[in-house]
N, C-alpha and C positions, 0 to 999 in steps of 0.2 A: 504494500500500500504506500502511494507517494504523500507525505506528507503537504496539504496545501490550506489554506487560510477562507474562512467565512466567504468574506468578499470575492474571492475566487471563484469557489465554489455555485455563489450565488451566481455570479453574469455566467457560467459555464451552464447553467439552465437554466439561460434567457433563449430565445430564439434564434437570434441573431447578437452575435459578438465579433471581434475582432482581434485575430492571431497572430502576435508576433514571438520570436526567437533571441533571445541573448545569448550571445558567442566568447567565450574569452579566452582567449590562445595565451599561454604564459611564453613565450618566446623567449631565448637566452640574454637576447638586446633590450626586452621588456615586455607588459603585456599588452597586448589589442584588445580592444574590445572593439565588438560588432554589432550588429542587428540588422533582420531582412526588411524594417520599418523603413519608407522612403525618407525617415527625416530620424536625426538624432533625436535617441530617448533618456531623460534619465530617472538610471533605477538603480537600486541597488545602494546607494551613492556614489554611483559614478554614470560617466556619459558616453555611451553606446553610437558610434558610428554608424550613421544609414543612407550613406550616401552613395551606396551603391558598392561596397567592400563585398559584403553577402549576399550571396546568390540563393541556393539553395540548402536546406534542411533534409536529410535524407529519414526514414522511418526511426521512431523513437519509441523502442518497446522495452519490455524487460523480460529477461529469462528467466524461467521457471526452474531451472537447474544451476542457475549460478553461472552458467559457462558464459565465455568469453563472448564478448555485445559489441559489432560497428557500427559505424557511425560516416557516413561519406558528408562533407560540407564543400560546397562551391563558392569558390571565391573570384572576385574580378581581377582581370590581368592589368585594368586599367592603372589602378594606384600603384605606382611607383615601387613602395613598402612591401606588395605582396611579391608586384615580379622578384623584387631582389630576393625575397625569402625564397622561391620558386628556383630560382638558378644559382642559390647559395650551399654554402655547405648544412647539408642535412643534421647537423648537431645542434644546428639554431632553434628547431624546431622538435626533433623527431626523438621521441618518449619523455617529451618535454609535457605539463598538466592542458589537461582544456575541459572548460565545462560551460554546458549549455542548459542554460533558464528560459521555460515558458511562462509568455505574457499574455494576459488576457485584457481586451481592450474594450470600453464599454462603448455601446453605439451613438449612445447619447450625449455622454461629453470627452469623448475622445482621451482618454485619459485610462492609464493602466489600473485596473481593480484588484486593488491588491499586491501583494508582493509576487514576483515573479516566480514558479516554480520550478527547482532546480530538476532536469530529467536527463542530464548525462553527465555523468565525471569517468574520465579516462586519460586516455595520453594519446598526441599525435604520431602516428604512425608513417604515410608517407604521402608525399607529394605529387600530382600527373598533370603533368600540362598536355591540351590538345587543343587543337586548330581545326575550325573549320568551314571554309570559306574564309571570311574575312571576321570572323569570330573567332576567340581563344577563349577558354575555362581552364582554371587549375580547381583539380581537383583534392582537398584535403582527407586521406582516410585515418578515422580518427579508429580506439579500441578502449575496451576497459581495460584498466590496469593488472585483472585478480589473473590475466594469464602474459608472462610476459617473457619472451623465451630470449629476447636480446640484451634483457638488462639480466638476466639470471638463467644461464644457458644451465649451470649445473644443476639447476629444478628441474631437468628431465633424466637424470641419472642419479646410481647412488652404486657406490662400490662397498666393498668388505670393510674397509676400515670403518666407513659412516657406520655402515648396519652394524657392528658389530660393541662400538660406541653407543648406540639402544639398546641392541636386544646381544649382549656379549655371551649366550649361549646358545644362539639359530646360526647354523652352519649355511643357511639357503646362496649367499652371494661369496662364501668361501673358493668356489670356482670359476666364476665367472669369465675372471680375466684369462686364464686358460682356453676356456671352451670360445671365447671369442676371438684371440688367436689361434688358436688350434683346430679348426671347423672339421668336423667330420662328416664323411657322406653314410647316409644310414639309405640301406636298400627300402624295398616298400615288402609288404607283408606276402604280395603274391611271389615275386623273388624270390623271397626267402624258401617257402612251400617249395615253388620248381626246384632249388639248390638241393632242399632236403630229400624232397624225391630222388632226384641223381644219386645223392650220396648212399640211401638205400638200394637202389639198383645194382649200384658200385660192389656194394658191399656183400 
């Protein structure tokens, strides 16, 4: 369940209301903030770029299992800021934080209801620029943090010494490093059958 606020909740069953997105890229140089609102908002206490930085919001859901959640945002080639981040080194940006807040806008007086609710915290992932015609989009894909195989490659392994530092009486990764250099070819079961036939024959 996402935590969100009365006022929220109220315009969100109104008929009609008005959807905007807050973006905030923690960047190494510092952070952006964004939004797909044609005009600067502020929220949060701070003020949100909408002059055309943000493009697109891709799907915002949440998984049932915990596993690992993308996230694509489209960003414009125009602003100077992004190209450079686009054609810079990837360390400016890439498993650097980013989190995105939904706004709800009321029809009536144009104005955010409520505080905006936060619906993705992750880290930026990578960059694509494409062209086409006389159009270009950079593409941001963003991820959740809870699986991350670049900033802790050795969370997908575990040898003897680790296991054995738990569980100092399970012999289970005792061989490991053996049988992984040492590969053996094991025949299949029908093989084996024909071999033994022969050998009774033989015999």
């Amino acid at each position: 369940m996402i935590p969100t606020n009365s006022a929220f909740q109220a315009t969100a069953a109104l008929p009609a209301y008005g959807e905007l997105a807050l973006v905030e890229l923690q960047l190494r140089s510092g952070t952006a903030r964004y939004t797909n609102w044609p005009l600067n908002v502020d929220a949060l206490g701070q003020t949100w770029q909408g002059v055309g930085n943000l493009g697109t919001v891709g799907s915002l859901h949440e998984s049932e299992d915990g596993a690992e959640e993308k996230l694509s945002l489209t960003l414009s080639p125009v602003d100077l800021g992004t190209r450079a981040l686009a054609l810079g080194d990837p360390s400016d940006y890439q498993d650097r934080p980013v989190r995105v807040w939904v706004g709800l806008v009321s029809t009536e007086t144009y104005q955010l209801a409520g505080a905006p609710v936060l619906r993705f915290a992750g880290v930026m992932d990578q960059l694509k620029l494409s062209r086409e015609e006389n159009t270009g989009t950079i593409t941001l894909d963003c991820r959740t943090a809870s699986y991350d195989v670049r900033s802790n490659p050795a969370a997908l392994r575990m040898n003897n010494v680790q296991h054995q530092s738990k569980f100092p009486t399970e012999r289970g990764f005792e061989y490991l490093t053996s049988l992984i250099g040492n590969p053996a070819v094991w025949m299949s079961k029908n093989l084996q059958t024909r071999l033994n036939a022969i050998a009774r024959a033989k015999g």
